[in-house]
C-alpha positions in Angstrom: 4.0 -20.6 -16.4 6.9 -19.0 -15.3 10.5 -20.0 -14.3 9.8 -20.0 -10.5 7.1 -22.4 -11.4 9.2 -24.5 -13.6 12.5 -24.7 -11.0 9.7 -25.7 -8.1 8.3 -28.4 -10.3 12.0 -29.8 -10.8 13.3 -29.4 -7.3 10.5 -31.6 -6.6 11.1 -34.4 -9.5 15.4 -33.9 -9.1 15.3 -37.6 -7.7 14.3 -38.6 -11.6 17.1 -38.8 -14.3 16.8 -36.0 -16.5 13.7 -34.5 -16.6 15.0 -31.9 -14.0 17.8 -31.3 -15.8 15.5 -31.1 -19.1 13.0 -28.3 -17.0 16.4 -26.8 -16.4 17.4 -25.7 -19.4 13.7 -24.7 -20.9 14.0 -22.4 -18.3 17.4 -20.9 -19.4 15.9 -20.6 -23.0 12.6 -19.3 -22.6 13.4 -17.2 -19.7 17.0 -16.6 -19.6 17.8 -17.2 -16.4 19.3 -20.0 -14.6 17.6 -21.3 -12.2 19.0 -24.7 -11.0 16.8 -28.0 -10.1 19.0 -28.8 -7.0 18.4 -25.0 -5.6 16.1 -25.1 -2.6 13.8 -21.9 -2.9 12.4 -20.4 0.1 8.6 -19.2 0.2 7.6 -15.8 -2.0 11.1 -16.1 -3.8 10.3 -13.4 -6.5 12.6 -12.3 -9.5 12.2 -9.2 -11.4 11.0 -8.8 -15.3 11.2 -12.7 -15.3 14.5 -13.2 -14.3 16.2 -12.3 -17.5 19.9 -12.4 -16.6 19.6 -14.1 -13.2 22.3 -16.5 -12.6 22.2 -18.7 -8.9 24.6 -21.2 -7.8 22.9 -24.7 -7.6 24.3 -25.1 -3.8 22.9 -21.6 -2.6 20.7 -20.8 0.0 18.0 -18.7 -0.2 15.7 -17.8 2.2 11.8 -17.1 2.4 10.7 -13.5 0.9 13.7 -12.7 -1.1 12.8 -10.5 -4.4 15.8 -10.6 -7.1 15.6 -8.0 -9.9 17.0 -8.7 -13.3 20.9 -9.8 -14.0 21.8 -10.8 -10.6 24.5 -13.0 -9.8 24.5 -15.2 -7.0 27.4 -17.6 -7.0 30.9 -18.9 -5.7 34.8 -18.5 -6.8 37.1 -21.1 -8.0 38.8 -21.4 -5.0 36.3 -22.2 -2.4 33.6 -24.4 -1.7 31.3 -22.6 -0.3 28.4 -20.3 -1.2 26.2 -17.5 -0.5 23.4 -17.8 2.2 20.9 -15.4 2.0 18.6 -15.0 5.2 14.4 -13.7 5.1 13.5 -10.7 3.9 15.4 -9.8 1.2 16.4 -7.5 -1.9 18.6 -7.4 -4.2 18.6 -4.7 -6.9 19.5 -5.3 -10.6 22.7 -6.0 -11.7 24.1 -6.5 -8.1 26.4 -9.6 -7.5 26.6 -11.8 -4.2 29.8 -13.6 -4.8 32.1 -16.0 -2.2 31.3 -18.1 1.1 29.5 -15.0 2.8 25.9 -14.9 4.7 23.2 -12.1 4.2 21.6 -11.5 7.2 17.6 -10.6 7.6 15.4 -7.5 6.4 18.9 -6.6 4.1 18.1 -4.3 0.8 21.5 -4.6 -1.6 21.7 -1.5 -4.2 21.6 -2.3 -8.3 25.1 -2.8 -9.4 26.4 -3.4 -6.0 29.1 -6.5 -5.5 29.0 -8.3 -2.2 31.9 -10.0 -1.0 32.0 -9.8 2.8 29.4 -10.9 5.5 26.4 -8.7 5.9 24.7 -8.5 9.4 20.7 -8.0 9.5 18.8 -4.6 9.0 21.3 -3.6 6.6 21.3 -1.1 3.4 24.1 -2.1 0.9 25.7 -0.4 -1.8 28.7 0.6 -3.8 32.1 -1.7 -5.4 32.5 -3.1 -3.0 29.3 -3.2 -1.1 28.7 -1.0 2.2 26.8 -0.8 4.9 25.4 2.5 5.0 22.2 2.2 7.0 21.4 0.0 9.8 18.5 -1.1 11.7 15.8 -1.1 8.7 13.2 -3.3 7.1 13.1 -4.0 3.6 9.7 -2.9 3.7 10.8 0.5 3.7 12.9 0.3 0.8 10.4 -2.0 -1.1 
């Protein structure tokens, strides 16, 4: 078992009191990494050295093929609503953060350590504090 396995099984019973909430946090303290029961996974959602340190906001979006590495946050600020949406076809190196109402486009690799705060189109490369765009027009693929 693992926690991707353990947040699908709750997103599917979240309509029952509790035991979503229960799976919720066995998965912070086996795995350490929280993984909501309301977050809507996409297909071949993948996290890195089982997630340890990987922290997703519970209103998220995250889209089909999207490989997290270890202590990601992906999350919102106290002042706004909204959250990230991440498109297809995408990674995120360790340590990097993904924080206010922003969108990540497709085919987007983000560098470890990097901290996203503004929109990023599709077939982008992403690093630095604050992230850049430094290369356009690739495929994650390439990267990894």
């Amino acid at each position: 078992m693992n926690p991707i396995k353990l947040q699908r099984l709750s997103y599917k019973l979240k309509n029952i009191p509790l035991i979503p909430k229960l799976i919720t946090y066995i998965i912070r303290l086996l795995f350490g990494c929280y993984l909501p029961y309301q977050l809507n996974l996409g297909k071949n959602f993948g996290i890195g050295y089982g997630g340890i340190g990987v922290v997703i906001h519970h209103r998220s979006v995250i889209g089909n093929n999207v490989h997290i590495d270890q202590n990601v946050t992906i999350g919102g600020t106290s002042k706004k609503y909204a959250v990230p949406v991440l498109g297809n076809d995408i990674y995120i190196g360790a340590g990097a953060k993904i924080i206010g109402p922003i969108t990540i486009g497709n085919n987007v690799v983000i560098g470890a350590n990097s901290v996203i705060v503004k929109n990023i189109p599709d077939g982008s490369l992403v690093v630095g504090v604050p992230g850049k765009i430094i290369k356009t027009n690739i495929k994650k693929n390439d990267y990894f």
